[in-house]
N, C-alpha and C positions, 0 to 999 in steps of 0.2 A: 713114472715118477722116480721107479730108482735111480735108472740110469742117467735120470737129471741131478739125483741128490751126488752122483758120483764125481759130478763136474767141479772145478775149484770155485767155489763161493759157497758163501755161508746163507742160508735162506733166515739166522735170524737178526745176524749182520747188515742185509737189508733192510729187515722190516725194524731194525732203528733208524736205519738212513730215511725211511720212509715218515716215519713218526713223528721224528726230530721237527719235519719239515711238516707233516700236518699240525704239529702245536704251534704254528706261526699265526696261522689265522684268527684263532679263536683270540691269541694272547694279543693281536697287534690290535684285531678289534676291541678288547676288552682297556688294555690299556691305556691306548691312545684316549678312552672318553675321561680318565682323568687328568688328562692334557691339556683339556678342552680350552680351559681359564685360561692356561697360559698362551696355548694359541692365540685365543681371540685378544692379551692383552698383547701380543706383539704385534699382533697384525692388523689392530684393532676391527675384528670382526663380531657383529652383532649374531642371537643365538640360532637365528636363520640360517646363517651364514656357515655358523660352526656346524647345525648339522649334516651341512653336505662333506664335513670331512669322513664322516663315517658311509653317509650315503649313497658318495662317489665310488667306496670300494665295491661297496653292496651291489649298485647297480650293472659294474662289469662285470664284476664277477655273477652275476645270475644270467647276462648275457650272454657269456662267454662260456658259460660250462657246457652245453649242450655240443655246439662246435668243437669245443675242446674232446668233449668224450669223444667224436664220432673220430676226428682226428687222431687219437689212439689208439683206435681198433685198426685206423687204415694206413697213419704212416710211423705205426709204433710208440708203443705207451710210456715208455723208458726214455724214448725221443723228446715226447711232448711232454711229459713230467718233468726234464732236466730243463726243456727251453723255458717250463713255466717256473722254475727254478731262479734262473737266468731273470728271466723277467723280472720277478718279484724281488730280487735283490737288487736288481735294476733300480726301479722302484723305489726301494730303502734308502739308497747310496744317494739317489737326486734329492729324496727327500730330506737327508740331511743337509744338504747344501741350499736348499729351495731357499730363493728371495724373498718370493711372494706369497699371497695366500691365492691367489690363481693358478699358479705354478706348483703350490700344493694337493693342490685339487685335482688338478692333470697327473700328477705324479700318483694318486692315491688311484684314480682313476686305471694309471697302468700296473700297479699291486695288485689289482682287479682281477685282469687280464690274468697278469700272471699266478695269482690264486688259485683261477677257475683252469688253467692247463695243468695246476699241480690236484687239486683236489677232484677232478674229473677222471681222475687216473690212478689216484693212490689206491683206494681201496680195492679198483682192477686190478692191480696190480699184485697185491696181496692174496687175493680171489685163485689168481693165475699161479703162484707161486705154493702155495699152501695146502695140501689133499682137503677134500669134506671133512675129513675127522679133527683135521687142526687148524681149521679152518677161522670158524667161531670164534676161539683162542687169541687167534691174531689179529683179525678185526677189532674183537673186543679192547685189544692192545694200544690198538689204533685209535678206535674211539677215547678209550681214558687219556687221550693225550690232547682230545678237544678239551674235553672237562678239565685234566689239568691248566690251558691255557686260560681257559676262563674263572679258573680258582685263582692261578697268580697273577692274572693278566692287572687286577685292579691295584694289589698290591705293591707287585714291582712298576707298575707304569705310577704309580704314586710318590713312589719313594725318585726312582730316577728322574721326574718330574721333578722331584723337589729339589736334589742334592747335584743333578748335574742339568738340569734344561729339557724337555720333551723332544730334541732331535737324540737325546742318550736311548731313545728308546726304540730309535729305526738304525740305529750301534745295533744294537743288542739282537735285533729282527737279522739283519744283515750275520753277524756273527753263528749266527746257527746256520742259515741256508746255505754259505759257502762249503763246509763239510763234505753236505752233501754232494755240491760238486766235485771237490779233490777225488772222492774215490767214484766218481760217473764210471770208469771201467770196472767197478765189480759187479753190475750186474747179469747175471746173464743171457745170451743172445735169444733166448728162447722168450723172455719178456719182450721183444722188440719184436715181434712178427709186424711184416706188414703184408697189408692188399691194395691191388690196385684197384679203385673202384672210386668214383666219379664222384664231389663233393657237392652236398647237396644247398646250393649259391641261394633260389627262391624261398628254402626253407629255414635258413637260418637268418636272412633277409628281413621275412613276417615274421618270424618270433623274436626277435630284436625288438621290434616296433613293436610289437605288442606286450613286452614286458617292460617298454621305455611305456608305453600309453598305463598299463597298470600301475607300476611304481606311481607316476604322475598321477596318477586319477583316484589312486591311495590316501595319497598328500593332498589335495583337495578336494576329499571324497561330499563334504557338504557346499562346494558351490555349484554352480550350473557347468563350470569347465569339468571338473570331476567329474558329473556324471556324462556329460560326452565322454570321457576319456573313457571311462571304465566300460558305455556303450560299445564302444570302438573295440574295446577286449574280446569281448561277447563276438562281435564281424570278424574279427580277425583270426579268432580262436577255430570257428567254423571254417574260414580260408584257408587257413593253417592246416588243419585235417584233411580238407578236400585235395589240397596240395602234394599234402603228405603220402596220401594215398598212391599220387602219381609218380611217385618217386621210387625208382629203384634200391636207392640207397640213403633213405629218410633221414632229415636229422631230428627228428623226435619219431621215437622207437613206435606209429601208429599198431603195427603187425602185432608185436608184444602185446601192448597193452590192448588189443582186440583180442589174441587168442590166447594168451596167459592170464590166466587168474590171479595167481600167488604174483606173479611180477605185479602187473595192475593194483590188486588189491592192499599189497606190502607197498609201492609206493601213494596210494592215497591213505591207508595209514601212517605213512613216514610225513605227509602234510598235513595232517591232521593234529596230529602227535605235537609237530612243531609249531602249529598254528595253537594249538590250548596253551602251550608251557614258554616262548619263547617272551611275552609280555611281562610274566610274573615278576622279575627281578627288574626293573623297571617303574611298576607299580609297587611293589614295596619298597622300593627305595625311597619314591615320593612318599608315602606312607607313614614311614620310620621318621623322615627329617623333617614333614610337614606336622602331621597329626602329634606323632609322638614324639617331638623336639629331639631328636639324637642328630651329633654331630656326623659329617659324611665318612670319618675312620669309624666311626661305632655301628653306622648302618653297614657299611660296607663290609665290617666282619661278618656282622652277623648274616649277611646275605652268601656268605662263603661257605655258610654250611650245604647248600641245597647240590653248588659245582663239587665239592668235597667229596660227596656219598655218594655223587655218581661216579665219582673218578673212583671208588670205592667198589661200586656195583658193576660197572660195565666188564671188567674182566669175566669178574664171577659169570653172570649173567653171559658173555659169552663162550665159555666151557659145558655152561647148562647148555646151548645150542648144539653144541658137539655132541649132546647127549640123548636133547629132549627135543621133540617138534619147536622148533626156532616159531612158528606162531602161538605155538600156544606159553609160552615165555612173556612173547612181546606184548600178547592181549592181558596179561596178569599185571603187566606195567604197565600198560596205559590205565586200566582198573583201576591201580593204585594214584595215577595222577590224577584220573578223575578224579577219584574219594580225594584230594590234596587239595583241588581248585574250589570246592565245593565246602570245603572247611573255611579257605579265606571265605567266602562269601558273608561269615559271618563275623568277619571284624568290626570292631569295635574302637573307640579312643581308649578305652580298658581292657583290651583284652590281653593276657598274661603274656608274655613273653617266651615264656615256657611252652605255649599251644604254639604259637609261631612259629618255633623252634621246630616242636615235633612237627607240624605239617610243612616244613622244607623239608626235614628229614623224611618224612613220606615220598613227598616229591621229588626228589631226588631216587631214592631204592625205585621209584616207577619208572621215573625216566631211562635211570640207568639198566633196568631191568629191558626197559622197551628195545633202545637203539642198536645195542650189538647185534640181537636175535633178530631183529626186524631188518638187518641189511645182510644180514647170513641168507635169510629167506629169499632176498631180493636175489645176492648174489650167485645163490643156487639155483637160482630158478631159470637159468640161460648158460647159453654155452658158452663156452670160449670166446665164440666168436664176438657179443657182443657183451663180453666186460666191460670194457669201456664206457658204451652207452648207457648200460647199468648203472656202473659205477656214477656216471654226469648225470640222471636220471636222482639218484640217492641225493645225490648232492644238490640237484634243483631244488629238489621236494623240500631239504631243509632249508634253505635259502629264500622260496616263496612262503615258506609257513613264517620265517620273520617276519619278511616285510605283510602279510593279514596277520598277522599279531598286532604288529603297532600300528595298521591301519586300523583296524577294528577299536583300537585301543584311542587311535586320534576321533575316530567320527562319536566313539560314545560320550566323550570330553567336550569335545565342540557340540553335541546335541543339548547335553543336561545343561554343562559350564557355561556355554559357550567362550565369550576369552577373560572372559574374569581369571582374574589374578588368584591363586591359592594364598586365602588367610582365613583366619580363625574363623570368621564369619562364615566364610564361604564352606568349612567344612564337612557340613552335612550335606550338600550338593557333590562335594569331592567321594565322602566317603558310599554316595547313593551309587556314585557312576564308578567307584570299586565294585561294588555288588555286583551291581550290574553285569558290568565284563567279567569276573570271576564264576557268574552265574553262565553265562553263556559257554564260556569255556569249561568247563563243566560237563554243559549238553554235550555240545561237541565231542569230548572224551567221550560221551556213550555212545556214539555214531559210531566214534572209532575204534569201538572195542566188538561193535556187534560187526564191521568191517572186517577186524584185524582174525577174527572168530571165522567169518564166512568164508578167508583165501584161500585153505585146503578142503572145501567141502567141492562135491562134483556136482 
């Protein structure tokens, strides 16, 4: 490592270039859904219609990350991070021009794409660059720059919405990611290794089609087509593996997570984690504007506390890693989300605002306590060689725990509600199937604390 610090580049000079461009995600996702209105009046799309603009991105980008990572272990991660670069500004640029809301869709769909080659990579990337001791540090760095996006993402996508139109806000997405490109030569050559070794076509194949069959079997988890779908998961899942096994060069790391603990273990905590907490701001928002009549700028601030504190903790918390067992960090934060989820459980049409308060801000120091330490774990836990897949690996885990969040969160809805309309009447139906899913998530947190507990034991 000395003799790489001696080389001309600044290792913290990238890890902004780096950063820059992971706040993309979070803030384009975040933004874009106070768009939404304007969207669907210009396009006049109904609210079906409008959630595919989020869930076009969603769905590439969970497709694509796995291929993406394996892709940066074998033809360079600096490669496939600048093309996923490329892409997603791509992406941006059409989308501001886009006619249609078809052609929106397709466009949001290739932001996907290029999301999952940027986020498949970054944290590899940092992993590769950064010793064990400052390691934590700079992940931690990385992560505060999700949370940041999701702290401003509603606010500036609100304002720019308002005062200049909802393509101002794929301006704005577009204006940070070229940066990154102008200086594409300061990184160093020693980030760009490659291998020659055979891309795995069958495997990336079946797991397309199998997270195309979950998404969809999510989204209609209470008809008869959902639960075929979701059957299909289960067949495919076992294919997948059997597959996998045959392969020289897997695109889902099977070897790892059989003979690694800490990897295994730190990624089904990293799903767990994101499957308890990824609903809660979603469910409070209906919450706040249904139950307790607040206008969408008065929920929406006060839901900015919970992204705030994490953007507040994740550094902290990843320094502690640099310090302290990176599991035993992460299992005090999931702890703490659990004790979070388990507080909402007990909302109320009355309950103080001031409790509300504190249990974001709970939620929040858990969360951000969790994340940094928990993909330090992951990152240390393999070599070199397969950062990348690591990295794609981190990145799935939070990416599926969305989308079982707001599945989980659509079938509890549809069981109680079924499609009644939220009104007055209806509110103690609403507020039973809050409990409910706050309660669940909850257990879950303790699964994944006695999880995140058991990775370094023998």
């Amino acid at each position: 490592m000395e003799q790489e610090e001696n080389k001309p580049y600044s290792r913290r000079f990238i890890l902004i270039l780096i950063t820059a461009v992971t706040f993309l995600n979070p803030f384009t996702g975040s933004a874009i859904n106070l768009a939404l209105p304007a969207i669907g009046a210009e396009f006049t799309a109904d609210a079906a219609m409008l959630a595919w603009v989020a869930s076009a991105y969603l769905l590439s980008s969970v497709i694509f990350l796995l291929p993406a990572g394996r892709l940066g272990d074998t033809r360079g991660r600096v490669t496939v991070f600048l093309l996923g670069v490329v892409v997603f500004t791509a992406g941006s640029i059409l989308t501001i021009f886009t006619p249609t809301f078809e052609l929106l869709l397709a466009f949001r769909f290739l932001q996907g794409i290029g999301g999952a080659m940027i986020y498949a990579n970054s944290v590899a990337l940092i992993t590769q660059l950064f010793p064990p001791g400052e390691r934590g540090t700079a992940i931690g760095l990385n992560v505060t720059a999700t949370y940041a996006g999701l702290s401003l993402g509603p606010f500036l996508g609100g304002a720019l919405t308002q005062f200049f139109g909802w393509r101002s806000i794929f301006v704005l997405t577009m204006l940070i990611a070229i940066p990154s490109l102008l200086y594409a030569g300061k990184y160093p050559a020693f980030l760009n290794e490659r291998r020659d070794e055979r891309f795995d076509i069958p495997g990336t194949v079946i797991s397309s089609v199998l997270i195309l069959c979950l998404f969809l079997g999510l989204a209609r988890a209470t008809t008869p087509a959902g639960v075929v779908l979701l059957v299909a998961v289960v067949l495919l899942g076992v294919i997948l593996i059997r597959v996998e096994q045959q392969q020289p060069c897997p695109i889902l790391p099977v070897p790892l997570l059989v003979s690694n603990r800490v990897f295994a273990a730190s990624n089904g905590a990293a799903l767990i984690n994101y499957s308890a907490t990824y609903a809660v701001g979603f469910l409070l928002s209906l919450y706040l504007q249904y139950v307790r009549g607040y206008e969408p700028v008065a929920a929406g601030t006060l839901l900015l506390v919970q992204p705030v504190i994490m953007a507040f903790v994740a550094p902290i918390s990843g320094r502690l890693a640099d310090r302290i067992q990176p599991g035993h960090v992460a299992s005090v934060g999931m702890a703490l989300s659990g004790a979070a989820l388990f507080g909402f459980f007990f909302l109320s049409p009355t309950t103080p605002v001031a409790a509300i308060v504190a249990l974001l801000v709970l939620l929040g120091v858990g969360v951000g306590l969790f994340s940094s330490p928990n993909t330090t774990a992951i990152m240390g836990s393999v070599t070199r060689r397969d950062y990348g897949c690591a990295s794609a690996m981190t990145a799935m885990m939070r990416s599926l725990g969305m989308m079982l969040s707001m599945g989980a969160v659509l079938v509890v809805f549809a069981v109680v509600m079924g499609s009644t309309v939220v009104t007055p009447t209806t509110f103690p139906d609403f507020l039973l199937s809050l409990r409910l899913i706050f309660l669940a998530l909850a257990v879950l947190s303790v699964f994944g604390v006695v999880l995140s507990l058991r990775r370094n034991k023998s």
